[in-house]
Backbone as CSV, one residue per row, in Angstrom:
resi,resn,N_x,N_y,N_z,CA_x,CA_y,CA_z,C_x,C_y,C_z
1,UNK,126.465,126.963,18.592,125.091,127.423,18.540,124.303,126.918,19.751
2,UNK,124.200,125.711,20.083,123.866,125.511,21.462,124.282,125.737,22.896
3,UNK,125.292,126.271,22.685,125.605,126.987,23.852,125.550,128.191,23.789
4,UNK,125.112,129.133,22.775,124.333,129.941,22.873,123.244,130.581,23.229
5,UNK,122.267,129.213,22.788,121.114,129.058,23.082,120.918,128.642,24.430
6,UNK,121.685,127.945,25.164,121.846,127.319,25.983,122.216,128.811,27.251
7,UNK,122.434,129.161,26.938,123.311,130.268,27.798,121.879,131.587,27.673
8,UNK,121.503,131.758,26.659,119.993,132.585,26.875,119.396,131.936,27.152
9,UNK,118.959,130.862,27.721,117.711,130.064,28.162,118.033,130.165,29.460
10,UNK,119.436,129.972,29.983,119.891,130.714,31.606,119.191,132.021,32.307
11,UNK,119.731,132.454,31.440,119.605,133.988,31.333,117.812,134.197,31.438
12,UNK,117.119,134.002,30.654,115.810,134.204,30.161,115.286,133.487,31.733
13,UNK,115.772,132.293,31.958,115.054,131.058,33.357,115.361,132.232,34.715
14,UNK,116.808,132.664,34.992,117.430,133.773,36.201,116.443,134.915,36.521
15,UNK,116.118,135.223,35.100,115.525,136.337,35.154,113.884,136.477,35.674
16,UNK,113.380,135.340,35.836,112.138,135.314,36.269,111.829,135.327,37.515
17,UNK,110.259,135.705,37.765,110.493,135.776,39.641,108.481,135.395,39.493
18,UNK,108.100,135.263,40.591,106.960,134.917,40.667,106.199,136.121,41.134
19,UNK,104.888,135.865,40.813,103.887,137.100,40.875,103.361,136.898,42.340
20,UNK,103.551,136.601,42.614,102.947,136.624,44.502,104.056,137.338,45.102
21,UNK,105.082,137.905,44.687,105.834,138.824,45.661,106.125,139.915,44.736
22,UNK,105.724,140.412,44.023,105.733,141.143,43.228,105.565,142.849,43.855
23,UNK,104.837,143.106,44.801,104.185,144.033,45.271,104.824,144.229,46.923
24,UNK,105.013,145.271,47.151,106.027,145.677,48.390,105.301,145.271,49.823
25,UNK,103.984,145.456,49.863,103.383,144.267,51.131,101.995,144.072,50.433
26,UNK,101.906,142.719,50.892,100.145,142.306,50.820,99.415,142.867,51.271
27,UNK,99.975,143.752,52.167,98.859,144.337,53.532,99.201,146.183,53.636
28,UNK,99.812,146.649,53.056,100.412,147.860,53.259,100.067,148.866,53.747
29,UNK,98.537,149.258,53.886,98.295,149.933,54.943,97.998,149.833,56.363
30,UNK,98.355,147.924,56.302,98.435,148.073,58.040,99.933,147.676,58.431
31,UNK,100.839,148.281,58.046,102.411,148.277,58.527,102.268,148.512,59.854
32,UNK,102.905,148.189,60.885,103.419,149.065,62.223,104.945,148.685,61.679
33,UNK,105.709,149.597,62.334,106.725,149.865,62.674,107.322,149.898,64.195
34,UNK,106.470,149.680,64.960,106.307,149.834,66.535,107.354,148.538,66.930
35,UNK,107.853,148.116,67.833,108.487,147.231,68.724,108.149,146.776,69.419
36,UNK,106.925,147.731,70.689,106.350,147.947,71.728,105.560,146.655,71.282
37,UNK,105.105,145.569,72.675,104.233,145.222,72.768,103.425,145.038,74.468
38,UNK,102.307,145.032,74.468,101.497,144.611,75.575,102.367,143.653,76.343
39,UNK,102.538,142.866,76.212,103.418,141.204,77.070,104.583,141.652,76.477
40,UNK,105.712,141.891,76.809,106.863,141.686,76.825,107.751,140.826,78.213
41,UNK,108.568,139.904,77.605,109.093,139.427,78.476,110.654,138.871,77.680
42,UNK,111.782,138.579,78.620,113.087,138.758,78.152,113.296,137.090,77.375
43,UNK,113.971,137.042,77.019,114.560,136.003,76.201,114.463,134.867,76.919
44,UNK,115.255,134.903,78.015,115.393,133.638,79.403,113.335,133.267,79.987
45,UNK,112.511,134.146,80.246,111.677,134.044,80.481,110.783,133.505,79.579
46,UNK,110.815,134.006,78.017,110.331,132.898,76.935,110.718,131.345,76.763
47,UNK,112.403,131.526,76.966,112.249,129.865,76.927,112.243,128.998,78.046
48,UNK,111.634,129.681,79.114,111.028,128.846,80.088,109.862,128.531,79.693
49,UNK,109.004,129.349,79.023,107.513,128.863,78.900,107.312,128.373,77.663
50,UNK,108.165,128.577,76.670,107.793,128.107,75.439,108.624,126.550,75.439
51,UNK,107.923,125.693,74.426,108.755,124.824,73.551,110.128,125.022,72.872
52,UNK,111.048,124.113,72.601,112.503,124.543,71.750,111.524,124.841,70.347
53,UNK,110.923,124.191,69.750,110.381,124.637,68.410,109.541,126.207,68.454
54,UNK,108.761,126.158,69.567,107.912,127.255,69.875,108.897,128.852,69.628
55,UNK,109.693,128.402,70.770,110.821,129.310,70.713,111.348,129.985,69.557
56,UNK,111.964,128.895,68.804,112.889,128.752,67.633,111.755,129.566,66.614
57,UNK,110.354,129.340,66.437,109.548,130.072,65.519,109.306,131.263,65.890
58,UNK,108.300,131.469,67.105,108.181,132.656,67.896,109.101,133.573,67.991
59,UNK,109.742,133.385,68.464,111.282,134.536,69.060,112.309,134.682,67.999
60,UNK,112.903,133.590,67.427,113.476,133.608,65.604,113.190,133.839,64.946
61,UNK,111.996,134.142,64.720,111.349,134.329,63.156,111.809,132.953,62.523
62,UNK,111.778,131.490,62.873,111.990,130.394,62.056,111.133,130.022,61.358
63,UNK,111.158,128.934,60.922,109.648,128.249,59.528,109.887,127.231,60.191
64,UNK,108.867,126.506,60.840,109.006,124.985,60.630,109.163,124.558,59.385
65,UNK,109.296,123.158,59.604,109.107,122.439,58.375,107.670,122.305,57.479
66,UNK,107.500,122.132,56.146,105.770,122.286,55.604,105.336,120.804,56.121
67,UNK,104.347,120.631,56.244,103.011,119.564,56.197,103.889,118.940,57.910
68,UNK,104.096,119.585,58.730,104.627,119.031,60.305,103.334,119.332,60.943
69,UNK,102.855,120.160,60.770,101.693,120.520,62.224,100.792,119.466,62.188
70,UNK,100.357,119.434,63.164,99.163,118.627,63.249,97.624,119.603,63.083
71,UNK,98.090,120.726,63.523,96.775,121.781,63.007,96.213,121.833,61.524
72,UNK,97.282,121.050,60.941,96.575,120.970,59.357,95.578,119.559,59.086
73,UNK,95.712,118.980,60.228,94.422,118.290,60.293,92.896,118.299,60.953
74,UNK,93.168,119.658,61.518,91.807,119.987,62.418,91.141,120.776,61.621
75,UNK,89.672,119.942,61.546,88.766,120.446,61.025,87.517,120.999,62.043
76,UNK,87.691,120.807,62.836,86.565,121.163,63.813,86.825,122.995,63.776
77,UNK,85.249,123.555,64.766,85.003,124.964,64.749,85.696,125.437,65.948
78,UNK,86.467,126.303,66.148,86.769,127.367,66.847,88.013,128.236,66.631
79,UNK,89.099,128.552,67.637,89.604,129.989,67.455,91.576,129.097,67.652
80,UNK,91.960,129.731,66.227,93.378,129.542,66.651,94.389,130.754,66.873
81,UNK,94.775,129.836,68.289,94.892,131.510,69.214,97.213,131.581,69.454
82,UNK,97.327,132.582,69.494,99.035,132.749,69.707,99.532,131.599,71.144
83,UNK,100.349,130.751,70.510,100.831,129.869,71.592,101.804,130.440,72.317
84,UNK,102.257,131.984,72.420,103.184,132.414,73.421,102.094,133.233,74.085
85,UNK,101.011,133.693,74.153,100.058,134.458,74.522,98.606,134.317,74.735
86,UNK,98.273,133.385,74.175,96.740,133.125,73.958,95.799,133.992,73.416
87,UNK,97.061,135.085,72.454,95.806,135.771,72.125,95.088,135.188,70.535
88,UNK,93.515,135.299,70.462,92.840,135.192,69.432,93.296,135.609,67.664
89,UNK,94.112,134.538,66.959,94.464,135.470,65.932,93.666,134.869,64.743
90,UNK,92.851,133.891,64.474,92.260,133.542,63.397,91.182,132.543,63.743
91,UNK,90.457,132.366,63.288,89.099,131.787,63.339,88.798,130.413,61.947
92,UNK,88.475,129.289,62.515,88.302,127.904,61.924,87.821,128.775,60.786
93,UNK,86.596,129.271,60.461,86.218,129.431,59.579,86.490,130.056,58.427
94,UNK,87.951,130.688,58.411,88.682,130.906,57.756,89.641,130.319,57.330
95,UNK,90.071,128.972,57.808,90.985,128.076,57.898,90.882,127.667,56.163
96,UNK,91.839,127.354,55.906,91.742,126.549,53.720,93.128,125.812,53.835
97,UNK,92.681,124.686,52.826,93.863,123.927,52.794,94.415,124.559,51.497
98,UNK,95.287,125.187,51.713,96.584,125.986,50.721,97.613,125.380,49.711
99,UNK,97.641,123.664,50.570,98.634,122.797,50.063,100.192,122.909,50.291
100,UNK,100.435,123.924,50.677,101.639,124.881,50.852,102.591,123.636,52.250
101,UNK,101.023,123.007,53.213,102.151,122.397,53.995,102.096,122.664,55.707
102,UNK,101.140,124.307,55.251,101.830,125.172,56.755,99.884,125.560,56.874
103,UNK,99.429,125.620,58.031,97.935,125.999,58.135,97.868,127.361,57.324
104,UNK,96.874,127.330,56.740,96.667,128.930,56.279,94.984,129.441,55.908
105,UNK,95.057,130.978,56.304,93.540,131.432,56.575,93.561,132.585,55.753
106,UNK,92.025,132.742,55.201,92.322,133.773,54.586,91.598,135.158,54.850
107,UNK,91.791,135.318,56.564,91.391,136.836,57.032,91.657,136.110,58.785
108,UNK,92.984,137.312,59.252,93.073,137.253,60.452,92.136,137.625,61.028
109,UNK,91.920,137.896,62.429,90.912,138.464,63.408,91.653,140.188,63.694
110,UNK,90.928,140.901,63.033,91.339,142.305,63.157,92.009,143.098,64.137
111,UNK,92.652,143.516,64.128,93.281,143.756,65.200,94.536,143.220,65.925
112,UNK,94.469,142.305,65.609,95.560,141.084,66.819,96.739,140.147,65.972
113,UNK,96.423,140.912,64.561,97.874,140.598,64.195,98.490,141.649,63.860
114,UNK,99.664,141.557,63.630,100.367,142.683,63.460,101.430,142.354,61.741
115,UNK,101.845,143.270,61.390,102.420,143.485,59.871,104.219,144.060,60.109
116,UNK,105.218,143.695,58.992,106.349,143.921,58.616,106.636,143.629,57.600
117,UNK,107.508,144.723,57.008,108.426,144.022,56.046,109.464,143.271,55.997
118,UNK,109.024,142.193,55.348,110.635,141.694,55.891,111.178,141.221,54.499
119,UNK,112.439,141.435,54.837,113.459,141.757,53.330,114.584,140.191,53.136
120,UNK,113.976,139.720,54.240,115.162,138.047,53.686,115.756,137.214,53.006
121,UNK,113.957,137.254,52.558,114.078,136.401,50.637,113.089,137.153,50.096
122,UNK,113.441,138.142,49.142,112.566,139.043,48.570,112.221,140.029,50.119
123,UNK,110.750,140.716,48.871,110.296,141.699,50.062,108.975,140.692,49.838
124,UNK,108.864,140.600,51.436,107.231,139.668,51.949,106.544,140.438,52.992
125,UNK,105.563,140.889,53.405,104.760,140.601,54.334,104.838,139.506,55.329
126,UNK,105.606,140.052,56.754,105.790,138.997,57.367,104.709,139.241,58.993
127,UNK,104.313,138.532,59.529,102.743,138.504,60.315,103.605,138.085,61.611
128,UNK,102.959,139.100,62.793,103.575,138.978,64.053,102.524,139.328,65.101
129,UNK,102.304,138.038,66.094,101.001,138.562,67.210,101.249,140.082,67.726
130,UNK,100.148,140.807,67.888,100.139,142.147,67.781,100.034,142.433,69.575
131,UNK,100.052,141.341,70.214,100.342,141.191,71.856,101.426,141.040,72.415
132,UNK,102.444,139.841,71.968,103.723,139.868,72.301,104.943,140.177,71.158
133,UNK,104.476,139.815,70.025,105.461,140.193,68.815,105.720,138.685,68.378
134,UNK,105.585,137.916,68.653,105.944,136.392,68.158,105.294,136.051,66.625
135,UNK,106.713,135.446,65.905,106.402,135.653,65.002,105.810,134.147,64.330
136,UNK,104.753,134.998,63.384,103.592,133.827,62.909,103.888,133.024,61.801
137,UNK,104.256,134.352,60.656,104.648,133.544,59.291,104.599,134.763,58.654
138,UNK,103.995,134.491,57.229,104.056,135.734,56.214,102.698,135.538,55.455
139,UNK,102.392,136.751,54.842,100.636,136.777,54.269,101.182,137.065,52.610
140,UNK,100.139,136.812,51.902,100.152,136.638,50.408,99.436,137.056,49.821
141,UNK,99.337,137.815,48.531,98.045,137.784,48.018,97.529,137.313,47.113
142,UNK,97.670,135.403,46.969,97.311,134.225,46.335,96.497,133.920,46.672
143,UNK,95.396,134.173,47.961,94.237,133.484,48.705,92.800,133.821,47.892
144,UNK,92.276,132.550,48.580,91.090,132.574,47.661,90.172,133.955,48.587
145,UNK,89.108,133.698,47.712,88.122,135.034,47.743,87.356,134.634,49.600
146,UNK,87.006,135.803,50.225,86.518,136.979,50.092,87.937,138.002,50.019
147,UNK,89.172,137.775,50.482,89.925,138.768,50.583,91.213,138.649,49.769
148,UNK,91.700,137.693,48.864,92.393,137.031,48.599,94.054,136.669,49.131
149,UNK,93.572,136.827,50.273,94.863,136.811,51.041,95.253,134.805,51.239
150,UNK,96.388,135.233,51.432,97.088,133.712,52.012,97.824,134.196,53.384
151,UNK,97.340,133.832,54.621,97.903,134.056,55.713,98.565,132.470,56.311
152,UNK,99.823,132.189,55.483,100.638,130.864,56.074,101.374,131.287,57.147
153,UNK,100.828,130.219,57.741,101.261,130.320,59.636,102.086,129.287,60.027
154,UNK,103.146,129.615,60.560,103.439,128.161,61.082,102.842,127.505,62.055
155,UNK,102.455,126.051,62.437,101.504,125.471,63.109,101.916,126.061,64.387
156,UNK,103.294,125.931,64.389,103.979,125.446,66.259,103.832,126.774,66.925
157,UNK,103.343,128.310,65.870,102.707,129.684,66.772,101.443,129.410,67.282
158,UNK,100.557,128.537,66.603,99.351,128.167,67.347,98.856,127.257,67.767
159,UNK,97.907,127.411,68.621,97.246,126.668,69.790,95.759,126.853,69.188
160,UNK,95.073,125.919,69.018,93.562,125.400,68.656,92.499,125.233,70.259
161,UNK,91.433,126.220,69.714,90.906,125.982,70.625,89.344,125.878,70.275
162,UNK,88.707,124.782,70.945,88.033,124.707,70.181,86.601,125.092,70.501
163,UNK,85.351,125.210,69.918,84.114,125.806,70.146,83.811,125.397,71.076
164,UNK,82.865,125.802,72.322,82.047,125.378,73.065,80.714,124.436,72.475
């Protein structure tokens, strides 16, 4: 009898999945499908300018590790911008501590990020600078209000810059 029970409580535990990926993108009507970007440059030419971690996130699609950045301690005002590009992708004032580990905001700067599906672990919403393609992290829709998005970034895509 207990390994009965024991064996549907498997079964019943396998079978569960969490409600934050539930839904085919967080973002779904701003998919691109495009490749093309503004800055393109070859593989050898990125890891001249980037960091081995920079690299490894940017150009891999890797995760750092959670709670590594040091951007999860900046509280000051201004713009955190793509560290392979400098372009503008989120703004302090959107910045929230998520707990998650990894900086996270909850409304990019329009335009300048870019959207995928990506099918790795589950189907996620995965976030890529919409200038060179370097990849950021993945968006959620666990975030607090006005939009309820969770845009977790890995630190080592961005560069802090801060208000005048």
């Amino acid at each position: 009898m207990k390994i009965k029970i024991g064996i549907a409580l498997l079964v019943l535990f396998a079978s569960c999945k969490g409600t934050s990926q539930e839904k085919e993108m967080a973002t779904d009507t701003k998919v691109e499908n495009t490749k093309e970007f503004s800055v393109q440059k070859t593989n050898a030419e990125w890891k001249k300018e980037l960091t081995d971690a920079e690299y490894y996130v940017l150009r891999e699609a890797a995760t750092e590790n959670p709670f590594s950045s040091e951007l999860l301690k900046i509280k000051k005002k201004g713009t955190y911008v793509c560290a392979a590009c400098a372009t503008p992708l989120f703004k302090s004032q959107t910045k929230f501590d998520s707990g998650t580990g990894w900086p996270s905001f909850y409304q990019e700067i329009e335009g300048n990020v870019g959207y995928e599906i990506d099918n790795t672990y589950g189907v996620r919403t995965e976030e890529h600078c919409a200038t060179c393609g370097g990849h950021l992290g993945h968006v959620f829709e666990d975030g607090p209000e006005p939009t309820g998005l969770r845009h977790c970034i890995n630190g080592v895509a961005l560069k802090f810059v801060p208000a005048e």
